[in-house]
C-alpha positions in Angstrom: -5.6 14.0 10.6 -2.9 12.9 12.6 -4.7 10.2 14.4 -5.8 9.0 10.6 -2.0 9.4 9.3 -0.7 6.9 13.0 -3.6 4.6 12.8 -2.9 3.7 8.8 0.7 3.4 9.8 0.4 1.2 12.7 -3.1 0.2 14.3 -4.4 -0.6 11.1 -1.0 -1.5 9.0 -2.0 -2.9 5.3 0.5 -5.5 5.3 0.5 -6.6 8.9 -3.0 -6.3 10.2 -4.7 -6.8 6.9 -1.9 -9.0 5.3 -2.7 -7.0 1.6 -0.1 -7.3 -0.6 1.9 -10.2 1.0 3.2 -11.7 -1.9 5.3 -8.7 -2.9 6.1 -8.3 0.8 7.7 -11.6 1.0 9.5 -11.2 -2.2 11.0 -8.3 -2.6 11.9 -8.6 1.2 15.3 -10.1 1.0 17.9 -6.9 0.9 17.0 -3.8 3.2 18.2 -1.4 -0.3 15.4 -3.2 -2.9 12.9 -3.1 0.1 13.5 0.7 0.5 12.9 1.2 -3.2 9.4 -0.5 -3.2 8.7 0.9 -0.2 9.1 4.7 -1.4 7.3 3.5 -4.6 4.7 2.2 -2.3 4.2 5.8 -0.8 4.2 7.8 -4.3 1.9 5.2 -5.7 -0.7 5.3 -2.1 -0.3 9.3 -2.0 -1.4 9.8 -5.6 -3.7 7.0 -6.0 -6.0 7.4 -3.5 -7.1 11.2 -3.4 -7.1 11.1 -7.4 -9.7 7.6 -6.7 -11.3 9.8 -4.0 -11.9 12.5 -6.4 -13.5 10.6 -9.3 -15.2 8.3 -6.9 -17.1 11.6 -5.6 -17.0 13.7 -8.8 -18.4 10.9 -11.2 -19.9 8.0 -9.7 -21.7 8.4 -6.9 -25.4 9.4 -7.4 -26.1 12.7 -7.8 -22.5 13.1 -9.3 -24.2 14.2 -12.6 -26.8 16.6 -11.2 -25.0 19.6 -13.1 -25.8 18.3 -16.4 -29.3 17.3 -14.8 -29.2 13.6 -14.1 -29.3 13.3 -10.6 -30.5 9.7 -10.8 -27.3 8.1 -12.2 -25.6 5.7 -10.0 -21.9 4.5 -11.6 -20.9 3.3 -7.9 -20.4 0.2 -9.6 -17.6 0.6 -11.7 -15.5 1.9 -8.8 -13.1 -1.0 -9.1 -12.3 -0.8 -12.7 -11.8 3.3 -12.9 -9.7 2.7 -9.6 -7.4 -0.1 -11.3 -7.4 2.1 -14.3 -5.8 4.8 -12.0 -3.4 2.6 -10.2 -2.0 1.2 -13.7 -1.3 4.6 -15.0 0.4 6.2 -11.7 2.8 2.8 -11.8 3.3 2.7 -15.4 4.2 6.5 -15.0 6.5 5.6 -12.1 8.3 2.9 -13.8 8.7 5.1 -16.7 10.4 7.6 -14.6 12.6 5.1 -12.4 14.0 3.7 -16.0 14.7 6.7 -16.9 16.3 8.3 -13.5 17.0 5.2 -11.4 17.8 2.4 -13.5 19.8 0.0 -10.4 16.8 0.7 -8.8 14.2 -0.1 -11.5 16.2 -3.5 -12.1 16.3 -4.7 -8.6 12.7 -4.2 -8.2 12.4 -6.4 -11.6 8.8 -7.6 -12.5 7.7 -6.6 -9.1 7.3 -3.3 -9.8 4.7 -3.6 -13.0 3.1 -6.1 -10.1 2.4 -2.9 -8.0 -0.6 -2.3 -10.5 -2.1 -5.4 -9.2 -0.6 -5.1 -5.3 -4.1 -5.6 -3.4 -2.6 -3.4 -0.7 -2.6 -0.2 -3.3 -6.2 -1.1 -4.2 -7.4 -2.1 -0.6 -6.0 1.6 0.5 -8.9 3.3 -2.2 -12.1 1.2 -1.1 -11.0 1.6 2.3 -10.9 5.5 1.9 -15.1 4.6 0.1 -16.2 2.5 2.6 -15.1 5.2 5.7 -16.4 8.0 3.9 -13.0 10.1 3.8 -13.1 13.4 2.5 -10.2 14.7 0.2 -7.6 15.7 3.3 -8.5 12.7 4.9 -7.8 10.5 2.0 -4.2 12.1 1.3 -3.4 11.6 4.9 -4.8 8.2 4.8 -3.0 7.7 1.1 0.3 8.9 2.3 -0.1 7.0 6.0 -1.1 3.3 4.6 1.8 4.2 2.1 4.5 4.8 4.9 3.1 1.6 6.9 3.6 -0.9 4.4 7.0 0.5 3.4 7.8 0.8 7.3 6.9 -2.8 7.3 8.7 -4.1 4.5 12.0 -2.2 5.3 11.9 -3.7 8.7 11.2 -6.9 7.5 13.8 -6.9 5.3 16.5 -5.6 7.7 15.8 -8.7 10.1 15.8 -11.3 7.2 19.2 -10.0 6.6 20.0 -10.6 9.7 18.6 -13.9 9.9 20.9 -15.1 7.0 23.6 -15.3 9.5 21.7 -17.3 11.9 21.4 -20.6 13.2 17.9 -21.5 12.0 16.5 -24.7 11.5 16.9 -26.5 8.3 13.0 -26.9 7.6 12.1 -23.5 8.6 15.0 -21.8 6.7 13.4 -19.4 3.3 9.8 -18.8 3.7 8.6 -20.8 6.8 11.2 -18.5 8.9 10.0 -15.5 7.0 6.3 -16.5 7.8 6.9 -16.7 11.4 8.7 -13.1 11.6 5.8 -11.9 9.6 3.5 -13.2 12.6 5.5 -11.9 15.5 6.0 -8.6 13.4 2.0 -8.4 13.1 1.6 -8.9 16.6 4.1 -6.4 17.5 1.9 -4.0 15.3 -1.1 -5.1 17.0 0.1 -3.7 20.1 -0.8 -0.2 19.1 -4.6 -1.4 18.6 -6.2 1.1 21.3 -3.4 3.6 21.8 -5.1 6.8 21.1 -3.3 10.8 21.1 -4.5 12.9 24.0 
């Protein structure tokens, strides 16, 4: 479990080794207090999302799913990706509901970007990964919360040097996103250092 949780965080980052969800990366990346907001969303929406996916992936579409009612043969495996988006939606929709309600600085600094986590590839990248390695339900909430805490890990650290980067001496054509692109690449390969490192 814990090699799961440190591999989806680092080895195998969503943002930085598969570059999902880099257009909300690179927007919502310019102060280190809207980047911590997404991020933590990031981790509520990843922790529910993809257990609950994991469970009606299991429960309901693969074949043999519907033995119990005796029909073994039925294969829904195909509609994996609109029940999972169906999921995704309603956890975010929930979560903006509740950062209106509780948060509502935060819920207007994360501005359109936040009904956008619906359709944040990262969020649904996390669920067919958990399919396609065959996670079981303690394995997809570790993975869940640990491709969660990577991108917001990512994000928060990007956003914290681009602060930083306001007050330096860059370029004029690589000032805005050509600077942020090339951070982005020297963050990734900083990530990809951990590719290999394995626990005792």
């Amino acid at each position: 479990m814990i090699e799961i949780f440190l591999r989806s965080v680092f080895q195998e980052n969503l943002a930085l080794t598969f570059f999902l969800g880099v257009c909300t990366f690179l927007a919502v990346s310019k102060r280190v207090e809207t980047a911590l907001g997404l991020g933590a969303a990031m981790i509520v929406v990843q922790s529910l999302t993809v257990p609950i996916n994991h469970l009606i992936f299991q429960g309901l579409l693969v074949e043999g799913a519907w033995a119990w009612v005796g029909l073994p043969e039925i294969d829904l495996t195909y509609l994996k990706l609109i029940s999972f988006i169906g999921v995704i939606a309603a956890t975010v929709q929930i979560l903006e509901m509740t950062l209106d309600r509780y948060a509502p600085a935060l819920h207007r600094s994360l501005g359109v970007f936040l009904p956008l986590i619906t359709v944040n590839c990262a969020i649904l990248g996390g669920s067919l990964f958990m399919v396609e390695r065959r996670y079981d339900l303690p394995e997809s909430l570790v993975y869940g919360i640990g491709s969660g805490v990577g991108w917001a890990l990512a994000i928060v650290a990007f956003a914290a040097i681009r602060e930083r980067l306001r007050y330096a001496d860059v370029p004029e054509g690589l000032r805005g996103l050509g600077v942020a692109f090339i951070v982005t690449g020297l963050m990734s390969m900083g990530f990809s250092a951990f590719v290999g490192v394995s626990l005792p």
